[in-house]
C-alpha positions in Angstrom: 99.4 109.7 86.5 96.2 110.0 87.9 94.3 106.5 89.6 90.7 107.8 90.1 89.3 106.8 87.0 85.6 108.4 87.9 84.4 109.6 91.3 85.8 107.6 94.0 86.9 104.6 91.9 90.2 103.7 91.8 91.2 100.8 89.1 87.8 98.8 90.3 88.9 99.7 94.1 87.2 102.8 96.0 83.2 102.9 95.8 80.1 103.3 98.6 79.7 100.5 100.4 77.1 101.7 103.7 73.5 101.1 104.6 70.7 103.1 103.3 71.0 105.4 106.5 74.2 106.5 105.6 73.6 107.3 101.9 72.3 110.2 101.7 74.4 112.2 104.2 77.8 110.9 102.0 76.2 112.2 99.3 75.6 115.2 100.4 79.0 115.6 101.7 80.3 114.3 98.5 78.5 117.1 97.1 79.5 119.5 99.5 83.0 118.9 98.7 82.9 119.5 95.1 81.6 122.5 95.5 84.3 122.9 98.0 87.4 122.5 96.2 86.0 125.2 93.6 85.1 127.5 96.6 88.3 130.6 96.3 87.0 131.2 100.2 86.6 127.6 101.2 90.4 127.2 99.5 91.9 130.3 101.1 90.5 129.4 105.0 92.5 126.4 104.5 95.5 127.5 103.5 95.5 130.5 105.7 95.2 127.7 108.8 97.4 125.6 107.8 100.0 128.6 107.8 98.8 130.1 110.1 97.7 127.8 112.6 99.2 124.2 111.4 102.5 125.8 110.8 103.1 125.0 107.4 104.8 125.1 105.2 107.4 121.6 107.2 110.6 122.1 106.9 112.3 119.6 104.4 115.8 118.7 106.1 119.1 117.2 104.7 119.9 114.4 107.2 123.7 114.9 106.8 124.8 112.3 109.3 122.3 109.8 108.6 123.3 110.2 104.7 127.2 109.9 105.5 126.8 107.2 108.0 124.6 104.9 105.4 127.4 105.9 102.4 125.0 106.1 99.6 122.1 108.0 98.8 121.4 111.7 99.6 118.6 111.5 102.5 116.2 114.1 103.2 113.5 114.4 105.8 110.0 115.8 105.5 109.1 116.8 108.9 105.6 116.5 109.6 106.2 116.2 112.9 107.1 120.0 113.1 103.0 120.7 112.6 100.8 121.8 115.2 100.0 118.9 117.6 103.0 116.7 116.3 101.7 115.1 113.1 100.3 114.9 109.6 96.5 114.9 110.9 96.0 118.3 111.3 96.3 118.8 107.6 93.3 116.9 107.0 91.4 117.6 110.1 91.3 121.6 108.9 90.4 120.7 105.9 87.4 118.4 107.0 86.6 120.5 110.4 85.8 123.4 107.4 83.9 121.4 105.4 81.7 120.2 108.9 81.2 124.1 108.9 79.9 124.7 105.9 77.6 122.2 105.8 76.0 123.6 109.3 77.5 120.8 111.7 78.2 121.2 115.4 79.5 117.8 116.7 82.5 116.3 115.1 83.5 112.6 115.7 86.6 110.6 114.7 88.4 107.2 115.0 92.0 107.3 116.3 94.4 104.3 116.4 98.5 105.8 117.6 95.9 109.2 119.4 97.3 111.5 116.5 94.1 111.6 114.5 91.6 112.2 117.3 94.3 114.7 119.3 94.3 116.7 115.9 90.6 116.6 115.7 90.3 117.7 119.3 92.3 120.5 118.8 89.9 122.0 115.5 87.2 121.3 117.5 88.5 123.6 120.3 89.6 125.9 118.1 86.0 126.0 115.9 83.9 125.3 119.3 82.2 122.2 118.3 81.6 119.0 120.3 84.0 116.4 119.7 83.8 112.7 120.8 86.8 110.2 119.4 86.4 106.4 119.2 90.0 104.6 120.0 90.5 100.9 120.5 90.9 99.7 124.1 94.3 98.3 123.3 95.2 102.0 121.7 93.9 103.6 124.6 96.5 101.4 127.0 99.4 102.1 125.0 98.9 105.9 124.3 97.6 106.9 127.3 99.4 110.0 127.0 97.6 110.9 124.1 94.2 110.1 125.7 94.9 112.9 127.9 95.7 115.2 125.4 92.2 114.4 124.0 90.5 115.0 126.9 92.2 117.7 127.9 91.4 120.1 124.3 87.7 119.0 125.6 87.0 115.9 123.8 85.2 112.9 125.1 87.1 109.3 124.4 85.3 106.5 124.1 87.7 103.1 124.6 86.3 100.5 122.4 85.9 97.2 123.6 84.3 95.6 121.2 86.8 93.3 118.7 90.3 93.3 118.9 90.3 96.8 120.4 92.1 98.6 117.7 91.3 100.8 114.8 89.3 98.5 112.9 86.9 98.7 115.5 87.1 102.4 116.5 86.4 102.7 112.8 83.3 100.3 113.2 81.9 102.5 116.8 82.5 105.7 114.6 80.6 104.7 111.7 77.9 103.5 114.3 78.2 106.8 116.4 77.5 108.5 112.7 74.7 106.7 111.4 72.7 107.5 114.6 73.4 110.8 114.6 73.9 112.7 111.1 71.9 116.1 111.2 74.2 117.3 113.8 77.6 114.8 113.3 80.6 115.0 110.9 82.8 112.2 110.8 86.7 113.3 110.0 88.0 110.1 109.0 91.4 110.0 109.9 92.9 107.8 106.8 92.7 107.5 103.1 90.0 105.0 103.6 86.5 104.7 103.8 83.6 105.2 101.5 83.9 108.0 98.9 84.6 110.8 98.6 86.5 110.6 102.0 89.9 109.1 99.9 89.4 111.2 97.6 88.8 114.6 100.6 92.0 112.7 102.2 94.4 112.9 99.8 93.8 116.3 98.7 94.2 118.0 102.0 96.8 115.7 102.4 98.9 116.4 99.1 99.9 119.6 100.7 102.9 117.0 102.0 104.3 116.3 98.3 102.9 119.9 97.2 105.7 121.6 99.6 108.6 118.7 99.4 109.1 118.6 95.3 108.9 122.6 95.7 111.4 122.8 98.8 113.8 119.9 97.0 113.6 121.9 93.5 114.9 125.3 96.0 117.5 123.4 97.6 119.5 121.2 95.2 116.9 121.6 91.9 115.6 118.2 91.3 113.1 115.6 91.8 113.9 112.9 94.2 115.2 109.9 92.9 112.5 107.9 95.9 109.7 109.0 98.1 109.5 106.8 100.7 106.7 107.0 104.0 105.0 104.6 106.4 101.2 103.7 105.4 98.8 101.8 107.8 95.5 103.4 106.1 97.3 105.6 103.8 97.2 109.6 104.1 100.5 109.7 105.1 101.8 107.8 102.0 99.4 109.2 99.6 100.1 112.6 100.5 103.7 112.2 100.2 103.0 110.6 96.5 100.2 113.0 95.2 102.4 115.5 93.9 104.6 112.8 92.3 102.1 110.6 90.6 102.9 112.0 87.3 106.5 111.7 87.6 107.8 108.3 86.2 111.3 109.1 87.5 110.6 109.3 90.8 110.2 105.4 92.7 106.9 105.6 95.3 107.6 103.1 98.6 105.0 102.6 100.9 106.5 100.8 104.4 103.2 98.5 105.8 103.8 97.5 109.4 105.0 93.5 109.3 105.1 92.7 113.0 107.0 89.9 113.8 107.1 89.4 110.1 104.8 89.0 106.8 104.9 85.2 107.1 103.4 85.1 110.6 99.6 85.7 111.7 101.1 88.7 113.7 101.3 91.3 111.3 100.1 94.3 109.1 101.1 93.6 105.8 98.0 94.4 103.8 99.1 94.9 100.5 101.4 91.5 100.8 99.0 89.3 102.1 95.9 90.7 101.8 92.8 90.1 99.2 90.0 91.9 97.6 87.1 92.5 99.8 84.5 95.1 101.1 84.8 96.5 104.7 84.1 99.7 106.3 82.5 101.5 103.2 84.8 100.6 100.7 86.4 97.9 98.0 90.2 97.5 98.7 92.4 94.8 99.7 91.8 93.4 103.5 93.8 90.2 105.5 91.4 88.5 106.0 90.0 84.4 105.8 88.6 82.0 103.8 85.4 82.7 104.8 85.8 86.7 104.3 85.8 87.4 107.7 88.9 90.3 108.8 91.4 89.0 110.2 93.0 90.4 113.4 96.5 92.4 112.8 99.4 92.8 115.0 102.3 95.9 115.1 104.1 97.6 117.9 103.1 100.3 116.3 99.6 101.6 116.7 98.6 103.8 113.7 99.4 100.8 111.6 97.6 97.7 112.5 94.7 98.7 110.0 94.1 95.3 108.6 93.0 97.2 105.1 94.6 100.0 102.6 92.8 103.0 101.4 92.0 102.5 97.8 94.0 104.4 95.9 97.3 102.1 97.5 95.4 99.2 96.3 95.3 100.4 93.2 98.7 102.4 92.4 100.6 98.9 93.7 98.1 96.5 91.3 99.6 99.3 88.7 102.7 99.0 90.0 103.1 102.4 90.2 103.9 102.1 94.1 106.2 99.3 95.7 105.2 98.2 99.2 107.5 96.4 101.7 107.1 95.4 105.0 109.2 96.2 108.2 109.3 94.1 111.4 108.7 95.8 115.1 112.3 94.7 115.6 113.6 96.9 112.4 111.0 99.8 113.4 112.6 100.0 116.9 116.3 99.7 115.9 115.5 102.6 113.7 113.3 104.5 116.5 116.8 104.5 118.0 119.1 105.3 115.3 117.6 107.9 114.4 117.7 109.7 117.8 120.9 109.2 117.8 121.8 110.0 114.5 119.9 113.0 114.1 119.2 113.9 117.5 114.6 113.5 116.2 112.8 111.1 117.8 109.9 110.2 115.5 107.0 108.6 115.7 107.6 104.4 115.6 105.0 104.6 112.3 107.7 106.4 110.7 110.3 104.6 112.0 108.8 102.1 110.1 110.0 104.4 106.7 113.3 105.0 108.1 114.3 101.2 108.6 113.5 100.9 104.8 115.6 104.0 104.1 118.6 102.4 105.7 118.4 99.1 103.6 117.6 101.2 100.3 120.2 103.8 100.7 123.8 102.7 100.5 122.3 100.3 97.9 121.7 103.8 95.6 124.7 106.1 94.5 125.7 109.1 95.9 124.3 111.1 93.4 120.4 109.5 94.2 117.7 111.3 96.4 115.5 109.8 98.6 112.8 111.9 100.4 111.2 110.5 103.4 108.4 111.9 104.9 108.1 112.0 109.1 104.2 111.3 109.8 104.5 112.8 113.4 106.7 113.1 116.2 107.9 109.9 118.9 106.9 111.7 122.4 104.1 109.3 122.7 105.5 106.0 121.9 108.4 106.8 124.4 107.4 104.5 127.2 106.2 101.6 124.7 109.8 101.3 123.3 111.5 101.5 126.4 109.1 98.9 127.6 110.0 96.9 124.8 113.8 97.2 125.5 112.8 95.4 128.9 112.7 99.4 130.8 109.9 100.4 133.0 109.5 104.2 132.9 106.9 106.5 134.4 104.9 108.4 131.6 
């Protein structure tokens, strides 16, 4: 099943929503890409960094206790969180860090909400010795310090954004700023399956690599598809990298897990696909939580690569076609499960994918024995350490 019924459309969701300033440079990076993904060279650079660089191909891993603890389905593990600088981002950021290149850019920008994004920028900067500033929300910055410093120390500057609520929506909003002013020089790696085409579109492709390696690792190891694919999505490239591969396999169930907060009923959440309507913000048409009157809505999760009040386009558009379910999971369920599995499995994962894994043990001993469920690890839990013990009511020093 494909969703993108023409160039960065998704089922009437997707499009180019920017002021005339930014126009013509998307285009031209629209343009740049296409010629791109039909570029043997352009193809083989990226695959020879993420090998070589990024690690790849992540290990898909049988969680054996987890499985026989739960009593139902068989459980397995895509660890993104085994790449280079502890993520999926880096997938992506190669990918767009080679595009920059190619179209003669020196300076690359990027939003960052959990740190993971604008570390994994940082880092192909370095590597590709081009200037590198990252937006993050002033909240962000406060609760991933530790990431901050990992920024700054692969060279990058990091701007704390005041402005807003101080999260990713308005990192996003600083970035696009940052990019209209500067475009002869600037390439913006969006960080999520959002924005303005063709960035979902660039997105998902670098980010299919996920589901590209899990339905081939899964097919060596027992020879099958997976019953469920199941990964967290605050924007999306996790999720829709996990799915791509998958899309055109009716017999395997697509969950998303959206952050809920203190739960979907409340004002405190992330729960864009369950509460949120149709509306145009940041560059694109998708579903937003937002008011009445249109205006965005602020969002609330512990967790803080997920309190994106929107959905990248093609989520919008595989759940109005049902081809995707998407649930929500509390902070409480995201923690408890930030825990189990550490204990379980002896991983301590990032508390966006803990978010997947608190699904994962309400869905499994519902399945039989005999059912697969693949769940993909967006990055590792080092940085969100202090937060949960915090949030257990324990002071530690970072």
């Amino acid at each position: 099943m494909e969703t993108e019924t023409k160039a960065g459309r998704f089922a009437g969701f997707g499009g180019q929503y920017l002021p005339e300033t930014l126009m013509n440079e998307i285009n031209r990076m629209a343009a740049a890409y296409e010629e791109a993904k039909d570029d043997a060279d352009f193809q083989a650079d990226f695959r020879t960094l993420l090998a070589d660089y990024a690690n790849r191909p992540s290990l898909l891993y049988f969680a054996e206790n987890m499985t026989k603890d739960l009593g139902g389905a068989q459980i397995y593990f895509k660890r993104e969180d085994l790449n280079h600088t502890g993520a999926h981002k880096i997938n992506n950021v190669i990918g767009q860090a080679l595009l920059a290149k190619k179209m003669g850019k020196t300076r690359l920008i990027a939003e960052t909400g959990a740190g993971q994004h604008g570390v994994a920028t940082a880092t192909i900067a370095a590597l590709f010795g081009m200037e590198c500033e990252i937006f993050m929300g002033k909240e962000d910055t406060d609760r991933q310090r530790l990431n901050v410093y990992r920024m700054e120390l692969l060279g990058a500057k990091v701007h704390a954004v005041t402005s807003g609520s101080m999260v990713l929506k308005d990192a996003i909003n600083a970035a696009l700023q940052d990019f209209a002013a500067r475009p002869d020089d600037t390439f913006y790696v969006m960080g999520s399956a959002t924005g303005p085409h063709p960035y979902p579109t660039m997105v998902k492709d670098f980010q299919s690599v996920i589901s590209e390696e899990s339905k081939a690792q899964l097919q060596d190891q027992i020879g099958q598809l997976p019953d469920y694919v199941v990964a967290c999505v605050g924007g999306g490239s996790n999720a829709i990298g996990s799915f791509a591969h998958y899309l055109a396999e009716p017999s395997v169930h697509l969950v998303g897990v959206e952050a809920a907060g203190k739960g979907v009923d409340t004002n405190l959440t992330a729960a864009t696909i369950e509460k949120g309507r149709l509306g145009v913000f940041h560059g694109m048409k998708s579903l937003f939580l937002q008011n009445e009157a249109g205006q965005i809505n602020p969002v609330y999760s512990i967790s803080a690569g997920l309190d994106y009040p929107g959905i990248g386009p093609e989520h919008a558009a595989l759940a109005m076609e049902k081809r995707a379910e998407y649930v929500g999971i509390t902070d409480d369920e995201a923690v408890a499960a930030f825990e189990y599995i550490a204990k379980q499995e002896g991983i301590i994962a990032a508390i966006e994918s803990c978010h997947a894994v608190a699904y994962v043990q309400k869905l499994a001993p519902t399945l039989p024995k005999d059912q697969v469920i693949v769940c993909t690890f967006s990055g590792r839990g080092d940085k969100d350490v202090a937060a949960i013990a915090k949030y257990r009511g324990v002071e530690i020093n970072e």
